[in-house]
GUVOKOL-367190 format. One record per residue (C-alpha): residue number from 1; residue in three letters; x, y, z. Coordinates in steps of 0.25 Angstrom, whole numbers, plus 5000, padded with zeros to 4 digits. Example, Ala and Ser with C-alpha at 12.3 -4.5 7.8 and 13.67 -1.06 7.14 Angstrom:
<pts>
seq|type|x|y|z
1|ALA|5049|4982|5031
2|SER|5055|4996|5029
</pts>
This chain:
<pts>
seq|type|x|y|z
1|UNK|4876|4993|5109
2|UNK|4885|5000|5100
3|UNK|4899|4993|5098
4|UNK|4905|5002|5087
5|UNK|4906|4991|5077
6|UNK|4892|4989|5071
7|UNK|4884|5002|5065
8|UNK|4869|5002|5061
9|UNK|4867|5009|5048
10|UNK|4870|5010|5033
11|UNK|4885|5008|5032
12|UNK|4892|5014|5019
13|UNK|4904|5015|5015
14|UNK|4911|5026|5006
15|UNK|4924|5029|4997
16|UNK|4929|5040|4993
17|UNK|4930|5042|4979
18|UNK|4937|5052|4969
19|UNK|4929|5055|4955
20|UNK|4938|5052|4945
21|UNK|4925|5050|4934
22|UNK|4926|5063|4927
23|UNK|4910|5068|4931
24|UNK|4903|5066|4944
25|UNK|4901|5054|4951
26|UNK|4885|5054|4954
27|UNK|4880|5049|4968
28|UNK|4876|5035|4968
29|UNK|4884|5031|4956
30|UNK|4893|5018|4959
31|UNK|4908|5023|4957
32|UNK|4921|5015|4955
33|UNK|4935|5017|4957
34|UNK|4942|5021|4944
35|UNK|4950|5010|4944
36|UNK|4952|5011|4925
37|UNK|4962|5023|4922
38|UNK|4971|5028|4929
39|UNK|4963|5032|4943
40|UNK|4964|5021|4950
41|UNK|4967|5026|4964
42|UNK|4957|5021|4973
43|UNK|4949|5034|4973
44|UNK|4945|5037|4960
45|UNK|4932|5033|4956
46|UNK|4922|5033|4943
47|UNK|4907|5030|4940
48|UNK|4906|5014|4940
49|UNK|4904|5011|4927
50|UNK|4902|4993|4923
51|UNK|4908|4996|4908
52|UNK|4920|5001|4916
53|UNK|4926|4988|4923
54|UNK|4940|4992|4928
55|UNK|4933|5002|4938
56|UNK|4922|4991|4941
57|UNK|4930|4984|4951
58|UNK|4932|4998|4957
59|UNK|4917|4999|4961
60|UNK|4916|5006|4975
61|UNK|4902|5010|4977
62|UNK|4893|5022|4975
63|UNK|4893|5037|4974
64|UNK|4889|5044|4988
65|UNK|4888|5057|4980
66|UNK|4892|5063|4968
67|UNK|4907|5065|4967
68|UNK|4912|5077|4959
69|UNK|4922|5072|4948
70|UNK|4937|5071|4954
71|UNK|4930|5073|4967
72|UNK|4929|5065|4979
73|UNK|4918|5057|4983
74|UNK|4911|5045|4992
75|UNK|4908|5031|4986
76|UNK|4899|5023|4994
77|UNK|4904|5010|4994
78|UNK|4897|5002|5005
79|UNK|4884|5003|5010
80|UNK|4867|5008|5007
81|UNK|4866|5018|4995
82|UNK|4853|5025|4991
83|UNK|4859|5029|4978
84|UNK|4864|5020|4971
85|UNK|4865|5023|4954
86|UNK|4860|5012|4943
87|UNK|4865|5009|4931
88|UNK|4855|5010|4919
89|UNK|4854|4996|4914
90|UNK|4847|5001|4899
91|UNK|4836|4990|4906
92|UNK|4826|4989|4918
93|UNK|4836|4981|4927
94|UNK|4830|4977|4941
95|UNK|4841|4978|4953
96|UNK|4834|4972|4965
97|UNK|4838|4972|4980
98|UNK|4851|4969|4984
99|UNK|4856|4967|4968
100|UNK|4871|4969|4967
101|UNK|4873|4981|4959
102|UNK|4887|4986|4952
103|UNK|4892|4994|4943
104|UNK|4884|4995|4928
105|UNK|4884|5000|4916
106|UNK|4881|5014|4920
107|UNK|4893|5024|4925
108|UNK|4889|5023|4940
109|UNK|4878|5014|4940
110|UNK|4876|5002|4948
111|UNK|4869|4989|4941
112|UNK|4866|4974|4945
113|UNK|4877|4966|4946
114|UNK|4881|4955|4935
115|UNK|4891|4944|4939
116|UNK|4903|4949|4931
117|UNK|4902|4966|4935
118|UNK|4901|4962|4949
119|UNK|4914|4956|4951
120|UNK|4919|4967|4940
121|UNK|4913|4979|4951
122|UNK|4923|4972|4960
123|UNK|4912|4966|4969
124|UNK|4907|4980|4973
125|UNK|4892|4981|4971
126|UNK|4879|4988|4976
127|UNK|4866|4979|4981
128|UNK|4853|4986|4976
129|UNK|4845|4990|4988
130|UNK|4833|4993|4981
131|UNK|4827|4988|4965
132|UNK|4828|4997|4957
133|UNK|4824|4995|4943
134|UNK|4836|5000|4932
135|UNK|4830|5005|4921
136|UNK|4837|5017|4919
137|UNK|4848|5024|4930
138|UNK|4842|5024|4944
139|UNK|4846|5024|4958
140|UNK|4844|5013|4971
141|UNK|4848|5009|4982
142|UNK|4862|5001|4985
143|UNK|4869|4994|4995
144|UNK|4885|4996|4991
145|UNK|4894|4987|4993
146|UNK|4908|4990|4986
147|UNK|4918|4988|4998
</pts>
């Protein structure tokens, strides 16, 4: 019996975004709100970027496709994403399943959570799905969780 409340499927969740980056915001790269400057409107969002930490706190999730500079676009903030960008870590790194993952180093990537960047991405984080080993800039699968 269907009561209306309770669905079966892959819920997700998406914002939308303005590109206020200056380039294209590629597709599975982890975007924040451009809270440094003077674009702080709710709307306007960057590449995630860990050596950036006034947007960190801003981190709403994941490209859903690639956004055109000052264009409009979705963030995937909740929810099962097949394409999910990594951060080249300079090492082989291992992330294995259900690791929390947040913004690195690398403009849009995502990278295993340490204890002070977590609470610095404002508790919003990506649990790997698959384990990927990082040896240079890949792609896996996520499960985001940035509401």
């Amino acid at each position: 019996m269907n009561t209306g409340i309770l669905t079966r499927g892959a819920e997700k969740t998406f914002l939308t975004i303005k590109n206020v980056l200056g380039a294209t915001i590629t597709k599975g790269y982890a975007v924040v709100l451009a809270v440094a400057g003077n674009s702080f409107d709710g709307v306007s969002a960057v590449l995630a970027d860990s050596g950036t930490a006034a947007n960190l706190p801003g981190f709403i999730g994941i490209a859903r496709d690639d956004i055109a500079d000052n264009s409009y676009g979705l963030a995937q903030c909740f929810g099962y994403n097949a394409s999910v960008f990594l951060s080249a870590e300079g090492t082989s790194i291992t992330i294995t399943q259900g690791d929390c993952m947040i913004p690195g180093a690398g403009a849009g990537g995502m990278s295993s959570a340490a204890a002070g960047t977590y609470a610095a991405s404002g508790f919003g984080y990506v649990l790997a799905v698959g384990t990927p080993t990082i040896s240079a800039a890949v792609y896996t699968e996520g499960f985001i969780k940035c509401l």
